[in-house]
C-alpha positions, -999 to 999 in steps of 0.1 A, spaced: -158 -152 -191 -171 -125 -216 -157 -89 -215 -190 -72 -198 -187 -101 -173 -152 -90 -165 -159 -60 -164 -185 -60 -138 -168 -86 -115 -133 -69 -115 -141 -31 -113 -117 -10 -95 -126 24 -81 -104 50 -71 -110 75 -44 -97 110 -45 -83 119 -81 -48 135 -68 -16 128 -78 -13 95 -60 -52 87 -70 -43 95 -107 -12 73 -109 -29 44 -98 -53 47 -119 -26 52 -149 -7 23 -135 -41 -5 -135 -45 8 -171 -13 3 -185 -7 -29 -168 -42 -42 -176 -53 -47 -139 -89 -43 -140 -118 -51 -158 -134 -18 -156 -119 18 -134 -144 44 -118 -129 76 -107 -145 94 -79 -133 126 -64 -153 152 -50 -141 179 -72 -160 174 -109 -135 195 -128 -102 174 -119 -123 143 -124 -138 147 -155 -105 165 -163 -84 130 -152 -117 107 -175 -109 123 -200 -67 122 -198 -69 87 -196 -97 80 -217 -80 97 -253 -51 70 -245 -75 40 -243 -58 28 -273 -26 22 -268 -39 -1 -231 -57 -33 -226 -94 -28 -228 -108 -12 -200 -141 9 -200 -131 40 -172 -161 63 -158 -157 91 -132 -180 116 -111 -184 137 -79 -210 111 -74 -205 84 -46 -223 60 -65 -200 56 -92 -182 36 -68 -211 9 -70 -204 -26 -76 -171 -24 -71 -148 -52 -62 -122 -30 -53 -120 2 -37 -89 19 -33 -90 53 -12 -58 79 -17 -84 110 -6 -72 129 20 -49 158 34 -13 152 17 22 147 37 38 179 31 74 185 32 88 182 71 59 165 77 54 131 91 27 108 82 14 106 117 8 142 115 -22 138 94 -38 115 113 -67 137 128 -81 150 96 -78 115 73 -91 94 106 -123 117 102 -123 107 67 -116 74 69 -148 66 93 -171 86 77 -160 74 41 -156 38 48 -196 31 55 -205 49 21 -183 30 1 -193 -5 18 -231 8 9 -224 10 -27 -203 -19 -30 -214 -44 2 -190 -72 -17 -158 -47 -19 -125 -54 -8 -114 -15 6 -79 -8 1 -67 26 20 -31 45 5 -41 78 25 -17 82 52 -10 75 79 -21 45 66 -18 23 95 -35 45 116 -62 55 91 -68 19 82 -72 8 116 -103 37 120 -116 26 83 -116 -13 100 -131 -5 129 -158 19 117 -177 -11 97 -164 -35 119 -142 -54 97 -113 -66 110 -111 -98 91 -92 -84 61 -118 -68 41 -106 -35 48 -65 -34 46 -37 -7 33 -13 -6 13 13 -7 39 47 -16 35 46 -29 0 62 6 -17 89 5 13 98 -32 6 102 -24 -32 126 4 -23 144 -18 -2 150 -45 -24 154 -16 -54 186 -1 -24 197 -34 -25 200 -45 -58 222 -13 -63 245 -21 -42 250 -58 -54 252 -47 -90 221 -72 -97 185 -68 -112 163 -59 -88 135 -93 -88 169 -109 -76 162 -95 -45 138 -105 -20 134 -91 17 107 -71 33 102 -40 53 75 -47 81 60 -25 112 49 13 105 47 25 68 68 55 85 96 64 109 95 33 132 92 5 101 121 -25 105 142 -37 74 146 -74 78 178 -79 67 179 -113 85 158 -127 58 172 -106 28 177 -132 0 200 -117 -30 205 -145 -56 192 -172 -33 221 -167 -5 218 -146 26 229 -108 25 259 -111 54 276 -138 30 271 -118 -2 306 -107 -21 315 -88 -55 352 -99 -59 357 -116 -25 347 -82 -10 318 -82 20 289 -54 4 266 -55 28 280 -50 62 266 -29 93 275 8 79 258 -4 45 226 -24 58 225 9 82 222 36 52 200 12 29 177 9 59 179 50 65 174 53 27 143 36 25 128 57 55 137 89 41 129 78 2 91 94 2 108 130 24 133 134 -8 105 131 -33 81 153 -16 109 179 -11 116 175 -47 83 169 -65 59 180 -35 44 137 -33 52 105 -41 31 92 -66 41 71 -94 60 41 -71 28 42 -50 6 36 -83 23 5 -98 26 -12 -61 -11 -4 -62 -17 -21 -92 3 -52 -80 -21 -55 -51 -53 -48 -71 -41 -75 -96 -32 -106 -63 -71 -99 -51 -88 -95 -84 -67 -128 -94 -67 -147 -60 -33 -149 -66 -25 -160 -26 8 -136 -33 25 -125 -1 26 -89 1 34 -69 36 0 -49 34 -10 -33 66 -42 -50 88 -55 -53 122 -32 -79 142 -46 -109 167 -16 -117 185 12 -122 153 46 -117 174 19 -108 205 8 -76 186 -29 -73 187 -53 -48 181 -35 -22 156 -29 -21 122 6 -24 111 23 -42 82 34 -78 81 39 -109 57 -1 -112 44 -11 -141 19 -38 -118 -4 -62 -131 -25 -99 -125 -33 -112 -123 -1 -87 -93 5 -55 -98 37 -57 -133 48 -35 -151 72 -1 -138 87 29 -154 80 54 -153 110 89 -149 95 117 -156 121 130 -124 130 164 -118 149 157 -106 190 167 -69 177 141 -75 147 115 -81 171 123 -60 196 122 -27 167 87 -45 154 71 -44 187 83 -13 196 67 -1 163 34 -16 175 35 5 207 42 39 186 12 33 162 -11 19 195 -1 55 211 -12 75 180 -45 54 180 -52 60 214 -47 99 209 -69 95 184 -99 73 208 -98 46 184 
């Protein structure tokens, strides 16, 4: 593959040049996750402003050519299309109370983007992101995967970050998910936590238990309140939420078939249907394929269900 044929087939645009747009774009570029990067943001000053930033450190990167402009049609040809525009989650404030504004967005967005790109995979950060991908899906009329979020895929990297803490271990020693609402109601699956290849209820540091109820109870807390202590501390979360980006730009762009729990419309996993929540999803070119159905403990089911119904009521308040 030459470079200009890269380039063309793996351009990545990003939508709304914020903080959380910006550091995904920083994150693709220093982990050399696209061919090519277009910037779009409605505001020309930041955009040209962000170009440039990242353009004077082109090289010390991978090759990657990066363009930007209040111009929709910068977007076109892309094979991925990541939106972060939006209203932001201030501090106190859930993600489900931005859903009225970044719904709006997300419908009348979601056509334009698909107009300029008709081949694009559409990626949504924007929270709620459940919620907002849900009204992106249903606004085109994709519900086969081609429009997805980002979902749980930051949560599940601070739990496993949480955990490897505690056990004193490097972190890609850990594997476990976070599944359900990328907010309040989201479920830590510690039944299928894996720390070194054993399970988490059987895992000792000198003969001692770490990871009993009171401690799988404040890692699981911890994770849900990670993205209120940044905000209160740095007003958004931002560069976590790049580099998971990056990771799921780079399993499409590769076909990679990598599991990631990315947020998409359900049809009947767990007898959830018909809302957008995050799960186990093999991604690969043609964006969030099939669901894999980890067991899950009654309680485990009961909390992902229960998540389901929360995010079904905030659609329905919507009239999705």
């Amino acid at each position: 593959m030459t470079g200009a044929t890269r380039e063309l087939l793996n351009k990545v645009s990003i939508v709304g040049m914020g903080s959380v747009g910006t550091a995904i774009a920083y994150a693709c570029l220093i982990r050399g996750s696209a061919g090519s990067l277009a910037l779009y943001d409605i505001n020309a000053k930041k955009v040209r402003a962000e170009l440039l930033d990242l353009n004077h450190g082109s090289q010390f990167v991978p090759h990657c050519p990066i363009i930007g402009s209040d111009d929709i049609a910068v977007t076109a040809g892309s094979a991925i299309v990541i939106v972060t525009a939006g209203a932001k989650q201030d501090e106190g404030q859930t993600r489900l109370d931005l859903a009225t504004t970044n719904v709006a967005m997300a419908q009348s967005l979601t056509p334009q983007l698909l107009e300029q790109s008709p081949g694009a995979i559409i990626v949504f950060v924007t929270n709620p992101v459940d919620v907002v991908t849900f009204a992106a899906a249903q606004s085109v009329g994709a519900d086969g995967g081609r429009v997805f979020g980002s979902g749980t895929v930051l949560d599940s990297s601070r739990f496993r970050y949480l955990i490897a803490e505690r056990a004193d271990l490097a972190v890609a020693n850990v594997h476990g998910y976070i599944i359900g609402e990328h907010g309040d109601s989201q479920i830590s699956l510690w039944s299928s936590v894996s720390i070194g290849g054993g399970p988490a209820d059987s895992f000792r540091i000198d003969g001692a238990l770490v990871f009993d109820e009171t401690t799988r109870n404040e890692i699981s807390a911890g994770v849900v309140n990670a993205a209120y202590e940044v905000i209160a501390g740095k007003g958004a979360t931002s560069l976590a939420i790049g580099l998971s980006t990056a990771r799921i730009v780079e399993a499409v762009l590769g076909d990679q078939h990598r599991v990631l729990p990315v947020s998409t419309v359900q049809h009947g996993a767990y007898e959830i249907s018909d809302v957008c929540l995050s799960l186990p999803t093999v991604v690969t070119a043609s964006g969030a394929g099939r669901v894999l159905e980890v067991p899950l403990s009654v309680s485990e089911l009961l909390s992902l269900q229960a998540s389901a119904a929360t995010l079904k009521q905030a659609q329905d308040s919507l009239g999705l």
